[in-house]
C-alpha positions as CSV (number, residue, x, y, z in Angstrom):
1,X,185.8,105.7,112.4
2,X,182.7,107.0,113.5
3,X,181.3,104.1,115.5
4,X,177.7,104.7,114.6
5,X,177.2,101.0,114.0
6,X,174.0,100.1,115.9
7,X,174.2,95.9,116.5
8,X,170.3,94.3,116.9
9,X,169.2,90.8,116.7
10,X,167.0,89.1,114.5
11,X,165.9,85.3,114.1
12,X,162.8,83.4,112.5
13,X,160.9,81.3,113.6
14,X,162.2,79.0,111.8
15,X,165.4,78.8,113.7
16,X,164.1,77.1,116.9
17,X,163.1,73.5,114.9
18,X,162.6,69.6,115.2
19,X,165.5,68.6,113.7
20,X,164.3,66.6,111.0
21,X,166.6,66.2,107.8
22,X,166.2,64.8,104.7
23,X,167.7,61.7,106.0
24,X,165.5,61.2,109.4
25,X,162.1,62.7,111.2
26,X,161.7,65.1,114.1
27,X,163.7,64.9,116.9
28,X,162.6,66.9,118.8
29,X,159.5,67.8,120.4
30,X,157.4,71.1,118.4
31,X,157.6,74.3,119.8
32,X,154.5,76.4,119.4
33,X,154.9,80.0,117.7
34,X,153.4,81.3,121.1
35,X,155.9,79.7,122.8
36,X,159.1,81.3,120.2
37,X,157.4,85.2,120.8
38,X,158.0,84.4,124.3
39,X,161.8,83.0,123.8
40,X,162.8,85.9,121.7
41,X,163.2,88.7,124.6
42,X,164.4,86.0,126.7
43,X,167.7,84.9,124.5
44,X,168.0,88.7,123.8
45,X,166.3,89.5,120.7
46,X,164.3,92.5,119.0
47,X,163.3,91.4,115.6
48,X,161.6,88.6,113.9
49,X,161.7,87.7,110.6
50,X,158.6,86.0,108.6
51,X,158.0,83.6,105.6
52,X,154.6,84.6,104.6
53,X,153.0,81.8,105.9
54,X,154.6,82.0,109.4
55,X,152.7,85.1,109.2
56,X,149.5,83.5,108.3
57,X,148.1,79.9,107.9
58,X,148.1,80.0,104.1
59,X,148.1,82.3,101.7
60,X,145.4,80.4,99.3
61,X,142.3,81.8,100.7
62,X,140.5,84.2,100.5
63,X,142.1,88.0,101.1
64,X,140.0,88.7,104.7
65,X,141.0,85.7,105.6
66,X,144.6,86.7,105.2
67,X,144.3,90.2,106.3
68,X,142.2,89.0,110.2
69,X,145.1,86.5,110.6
70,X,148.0,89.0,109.8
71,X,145.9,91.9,112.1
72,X,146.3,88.9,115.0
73,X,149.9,88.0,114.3
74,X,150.7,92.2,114.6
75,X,148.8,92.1,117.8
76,X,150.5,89.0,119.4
77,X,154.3,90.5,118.2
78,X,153.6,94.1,119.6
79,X,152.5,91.9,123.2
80,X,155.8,90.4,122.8
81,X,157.6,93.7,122.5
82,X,159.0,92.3,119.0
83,X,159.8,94.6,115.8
84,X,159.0,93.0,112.1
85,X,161.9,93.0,109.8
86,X,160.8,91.4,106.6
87,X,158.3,88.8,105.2
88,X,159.3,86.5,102.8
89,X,157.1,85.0,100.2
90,X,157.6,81.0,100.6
91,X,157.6,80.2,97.0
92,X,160.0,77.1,96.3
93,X,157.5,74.4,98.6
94,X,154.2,75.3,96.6
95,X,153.6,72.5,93.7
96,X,153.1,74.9,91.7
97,X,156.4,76.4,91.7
98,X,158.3,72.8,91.0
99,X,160.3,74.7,88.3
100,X,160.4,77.6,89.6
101,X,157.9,81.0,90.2
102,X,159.1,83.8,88.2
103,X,161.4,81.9,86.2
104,X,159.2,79.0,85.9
105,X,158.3,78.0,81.9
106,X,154.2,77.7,82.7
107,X,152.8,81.0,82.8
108,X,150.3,79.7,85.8
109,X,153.1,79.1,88.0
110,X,154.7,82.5,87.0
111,X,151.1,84.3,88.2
112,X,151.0,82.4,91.1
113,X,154.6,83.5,92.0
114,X,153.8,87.2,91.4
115,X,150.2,87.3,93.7
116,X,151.5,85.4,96.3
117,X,154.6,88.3,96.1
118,X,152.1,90.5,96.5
119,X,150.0,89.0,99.2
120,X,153.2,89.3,101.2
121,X,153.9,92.4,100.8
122,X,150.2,92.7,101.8
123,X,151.1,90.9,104.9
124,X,154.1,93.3,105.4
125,X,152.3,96.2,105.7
126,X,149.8,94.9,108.4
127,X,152.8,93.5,109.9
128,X,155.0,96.8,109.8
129,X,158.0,96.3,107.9
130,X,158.5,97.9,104.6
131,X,161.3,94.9,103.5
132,X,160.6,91.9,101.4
133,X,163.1,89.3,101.1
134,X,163.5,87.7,97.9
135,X,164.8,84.1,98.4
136,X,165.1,82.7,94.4
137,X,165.5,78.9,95.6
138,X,164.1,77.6,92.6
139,X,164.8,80.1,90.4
140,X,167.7,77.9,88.1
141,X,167.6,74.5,86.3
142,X,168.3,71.2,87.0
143,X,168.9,70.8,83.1
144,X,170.7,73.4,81.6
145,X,168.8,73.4,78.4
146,X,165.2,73.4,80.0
147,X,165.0,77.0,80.2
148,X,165.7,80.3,78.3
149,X,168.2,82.0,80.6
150,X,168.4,85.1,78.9
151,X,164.3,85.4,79.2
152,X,164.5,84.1,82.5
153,X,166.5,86.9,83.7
154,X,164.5,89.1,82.0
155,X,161.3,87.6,83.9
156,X,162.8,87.4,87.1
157,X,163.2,92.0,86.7
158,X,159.9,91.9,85.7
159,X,158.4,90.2,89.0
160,X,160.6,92.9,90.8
161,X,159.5,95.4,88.7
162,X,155.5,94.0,89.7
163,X,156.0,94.0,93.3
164,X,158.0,97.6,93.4
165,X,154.6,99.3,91.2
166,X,151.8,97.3,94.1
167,X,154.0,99.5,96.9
168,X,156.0,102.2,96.1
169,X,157.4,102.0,99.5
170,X,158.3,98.3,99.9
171,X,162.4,97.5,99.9
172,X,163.0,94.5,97.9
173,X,166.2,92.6,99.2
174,X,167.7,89.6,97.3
175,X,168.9,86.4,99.7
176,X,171.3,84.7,97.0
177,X,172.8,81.1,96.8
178,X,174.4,79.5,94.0
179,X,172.9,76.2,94.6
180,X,170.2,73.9,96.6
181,X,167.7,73.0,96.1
182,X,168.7,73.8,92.7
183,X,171.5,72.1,90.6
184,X,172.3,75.5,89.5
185,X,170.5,78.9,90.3
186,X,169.6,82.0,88.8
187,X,171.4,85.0,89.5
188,X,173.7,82.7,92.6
189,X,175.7,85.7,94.1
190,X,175.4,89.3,95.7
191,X,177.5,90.6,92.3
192,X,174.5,88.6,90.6
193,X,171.5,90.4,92.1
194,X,173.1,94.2,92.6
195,X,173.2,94.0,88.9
196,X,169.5,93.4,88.6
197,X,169.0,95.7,91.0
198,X,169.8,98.8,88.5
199,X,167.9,97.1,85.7
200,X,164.6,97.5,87.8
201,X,162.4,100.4,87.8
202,X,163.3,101.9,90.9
203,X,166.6,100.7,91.6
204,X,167.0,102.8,94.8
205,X,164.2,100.1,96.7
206,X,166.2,97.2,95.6
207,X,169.1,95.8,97.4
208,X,170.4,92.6,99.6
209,X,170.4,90.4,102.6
210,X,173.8,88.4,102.2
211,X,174.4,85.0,104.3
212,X,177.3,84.0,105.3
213,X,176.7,80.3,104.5
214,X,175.3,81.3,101.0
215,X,178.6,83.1,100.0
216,X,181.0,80.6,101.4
217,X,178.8,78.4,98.8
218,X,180.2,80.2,96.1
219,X,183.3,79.9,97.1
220,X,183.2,83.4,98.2
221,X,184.4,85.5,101.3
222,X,181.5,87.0,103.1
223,X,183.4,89.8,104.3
224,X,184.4,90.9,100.6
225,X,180.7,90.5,99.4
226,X,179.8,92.6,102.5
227,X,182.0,95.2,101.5
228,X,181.2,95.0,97.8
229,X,176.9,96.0,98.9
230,X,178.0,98.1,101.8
231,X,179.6,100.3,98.9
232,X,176.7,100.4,96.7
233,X,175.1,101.4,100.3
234,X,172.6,98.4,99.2
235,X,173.1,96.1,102.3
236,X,170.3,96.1,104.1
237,X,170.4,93.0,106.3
238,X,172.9,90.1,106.6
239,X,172.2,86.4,107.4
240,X,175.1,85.2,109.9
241,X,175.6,81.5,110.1
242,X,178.8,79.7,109.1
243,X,179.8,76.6,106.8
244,X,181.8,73.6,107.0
245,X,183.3,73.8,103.0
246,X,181.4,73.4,100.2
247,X,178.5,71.1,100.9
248,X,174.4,71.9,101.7
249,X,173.7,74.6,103.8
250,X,174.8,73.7,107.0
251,X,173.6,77.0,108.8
252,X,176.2,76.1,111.6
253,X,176.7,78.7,114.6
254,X,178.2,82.0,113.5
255,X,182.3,81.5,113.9
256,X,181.9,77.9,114.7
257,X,184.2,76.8,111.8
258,X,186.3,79.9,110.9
259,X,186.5,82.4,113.6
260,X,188.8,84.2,111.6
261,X,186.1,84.4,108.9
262,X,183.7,85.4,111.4
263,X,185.6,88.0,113.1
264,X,186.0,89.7,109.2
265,X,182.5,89.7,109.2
266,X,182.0,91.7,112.3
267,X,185.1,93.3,111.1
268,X,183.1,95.1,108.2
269,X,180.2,95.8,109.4
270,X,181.7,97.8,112.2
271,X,183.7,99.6,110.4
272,X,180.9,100.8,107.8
273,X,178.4,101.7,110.6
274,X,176.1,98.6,109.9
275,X,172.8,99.1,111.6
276,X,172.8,102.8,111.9
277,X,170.1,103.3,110.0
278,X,167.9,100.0,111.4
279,X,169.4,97.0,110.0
280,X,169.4,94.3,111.8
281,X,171.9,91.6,112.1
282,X,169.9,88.4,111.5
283,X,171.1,84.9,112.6
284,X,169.8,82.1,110.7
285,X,171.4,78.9,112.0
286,X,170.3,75.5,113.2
287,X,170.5,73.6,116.4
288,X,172.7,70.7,115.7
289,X,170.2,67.4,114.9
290,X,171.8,65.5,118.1
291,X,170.4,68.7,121.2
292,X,168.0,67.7,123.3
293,X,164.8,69.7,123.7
294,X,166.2,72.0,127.0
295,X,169.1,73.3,124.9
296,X,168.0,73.8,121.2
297,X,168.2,77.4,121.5
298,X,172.0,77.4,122.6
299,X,172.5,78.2,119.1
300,X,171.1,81.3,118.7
301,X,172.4,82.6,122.1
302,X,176.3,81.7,120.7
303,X,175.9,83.0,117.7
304,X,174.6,86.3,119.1
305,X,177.5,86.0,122.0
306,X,180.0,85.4,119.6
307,X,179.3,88.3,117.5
308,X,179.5,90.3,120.7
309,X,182.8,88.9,121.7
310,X,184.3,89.5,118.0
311,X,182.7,93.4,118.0
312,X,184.8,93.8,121.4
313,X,188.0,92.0,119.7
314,X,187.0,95.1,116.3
315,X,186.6,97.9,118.8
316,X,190.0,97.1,121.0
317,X,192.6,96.7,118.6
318,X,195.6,98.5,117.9
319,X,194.6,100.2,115.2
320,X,197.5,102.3,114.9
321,X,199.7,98.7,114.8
322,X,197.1,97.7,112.3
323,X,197.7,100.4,109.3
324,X,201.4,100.3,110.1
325,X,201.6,96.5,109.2
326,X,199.0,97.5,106.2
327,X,201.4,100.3,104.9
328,X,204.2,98.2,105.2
329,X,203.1,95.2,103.6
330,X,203.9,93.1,105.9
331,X,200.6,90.7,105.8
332,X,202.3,88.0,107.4
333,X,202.8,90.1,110.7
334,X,199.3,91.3,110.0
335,X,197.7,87.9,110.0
336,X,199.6,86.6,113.4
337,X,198.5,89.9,114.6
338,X,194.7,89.7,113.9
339,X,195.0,85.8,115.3
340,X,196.7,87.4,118.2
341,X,193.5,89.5,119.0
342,X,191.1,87.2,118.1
343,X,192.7,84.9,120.7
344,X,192.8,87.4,123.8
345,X,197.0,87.5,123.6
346,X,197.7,91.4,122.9
């Protein structure tokens, strides 16, 4: 093991919230960006991550407009000592993009889809981060008849194909989920997207953020689907969060349901030098709806210290007792043993 894995820290700004639901309002009191640059450093941050329009007030005006607001954002995350990992163009709340952006049936919606793609990719560049996350919420159907699905996969490598000839230096990375908002949705897991990714133009800019909540969705492992991108060397950021069965995304704190699960996850990424080349390991979880305003960042800061308390469990063990247990099939001893390390008693 070479031990070149590199672990940094990245959150949106998203993640510090109200705590409104679909079933009740704020909670909470609102938390000015300002204030979140300031927060980062403090819970022990480095990157942020951006929709586009955490970037910028909106992306329907004019492009100076777009360009003075993202010049100002650079200049207030450089003051707070913050690195850029990725912009991500908010698609599935525009009214236009009901049904969709790339997939949608209207050709307006489709345009709309593919400038706004490239106004973020704009914004990226002022910004300082070559990586544009691709988040297909509505990218699916409700009705399983309303749309042409071979087409639509067809579409969806064109708007990929759009965005890679604007910037022939942008990374495109695609955040899947099988479902939510959308009954069921276009290409739902990481197996899903890394095949699109070599029907593209340039295959080699095209690869994935995985969540853990999104894959547990699926009814998937996270580790496994980790493992599957690490060895098309196409992971290029992870979401860590963690999920309560198969329900809506929770975003819960990272291990807070299946430590075991968790500890895979660090498991992996350690042992394929994650993060050597500048990936960070994003966090995107929520503070439970019932914290009070002094202690709704308490989720970030576990998350992270978990992570760091697994990496330590991944670098100490025995991994001489490990492979011996491995080449002797005994997986029964190899689970009690993994438990065992996880839980401090070895």
């Amino acid at each position: 093991m070479s031990d070149k894995a590199q672990f940094r820290f990245s959150f949106g700004p998203w993640n510090i919230h109200e705590g409104a639901d679909v079933f009740g309002p704020k909670v909470r009191k609102t938390v000015s960006f300002a204030e979140k640059l300031t927060l980062y450093k403090k819970l022990g941050f480095e990157g942020i991550q951006f929709h586009d329009d955490d970037a910028v007030s909106s992306v329907d005006v004019p492009r100076d407009q777009i360009v003075k607001e993202a010049e100002e954002m650079k200049r207030m995350i450089d003051d707070a000592g913050l690195i850029p990992e990725f912009v991500a163009p908010r698609l599935w709340e525009h009214p236009l993009t009901i049904d969709g952006g790339y997939t949608a049936n209207d050709p307006i919606a489709r345009e709309y889809a593919r400038e706004r793609s490239k106004k973020a990719i704009d914004i990226a560049n002022i910004l300082g981060t070559k990586k544009i996350v691709l988040w297909p919420a509505r990218e699916g159907i409700y009705v399983n008849e309303s749309k042409d699905h071979r087409l639509s996969s067809e579409r969806f490598v064109k708007a990929i194909n759009a965005m890679l000839e604007y910037d022939k230096e942008i990374m495109i990375l695609g955040e899947m989920k099988p479902n939510e908002p959308m009954d069921h949705a276009y290409m739902p897991t990481t197996g899903h997207f890394l095949s699109v990714c070599y029907k593209t133009i340039d295959p080699d800019r095209v690869g994935v953020l995985i969540e853990s909540a999104h894959a547990i969705l699926a009814g998937l492992d996270p580790a496994i689907e980790m493992g599957f991108a690490l060895y098309h060397k196409k992971l290029w950021s992870v979401h860590l969060n963690d999920q309560n069965g198969l329900k809506f995304d929770e975003d819960r704190i990272f291990g807070a349901i299946n430590l075991k699960r968790a500890f895979d996850q660090v498991l992996v990424l350690y042992e394929n030098d994650y993060g050597a080349d500048g990936e960070f390991v994003g966090l995107d979880v929520k503070a439970l709806r019932t914290q009070k305003d002094e202690s709704a960042t308490q989720h970030l800061v576990h998350s992270k210290q978990i992570f760091l308390d697994l990496l330590e469990v991944a670098k100490k063990m025995d991994r001489k007792k490990l492979e011996e247990l491995c080449e002797s099939r005994n997986y029964e001893d190899l689970e009690y043993f993994i438990i065992q390390n996880i839980m401090g008693i070895v």
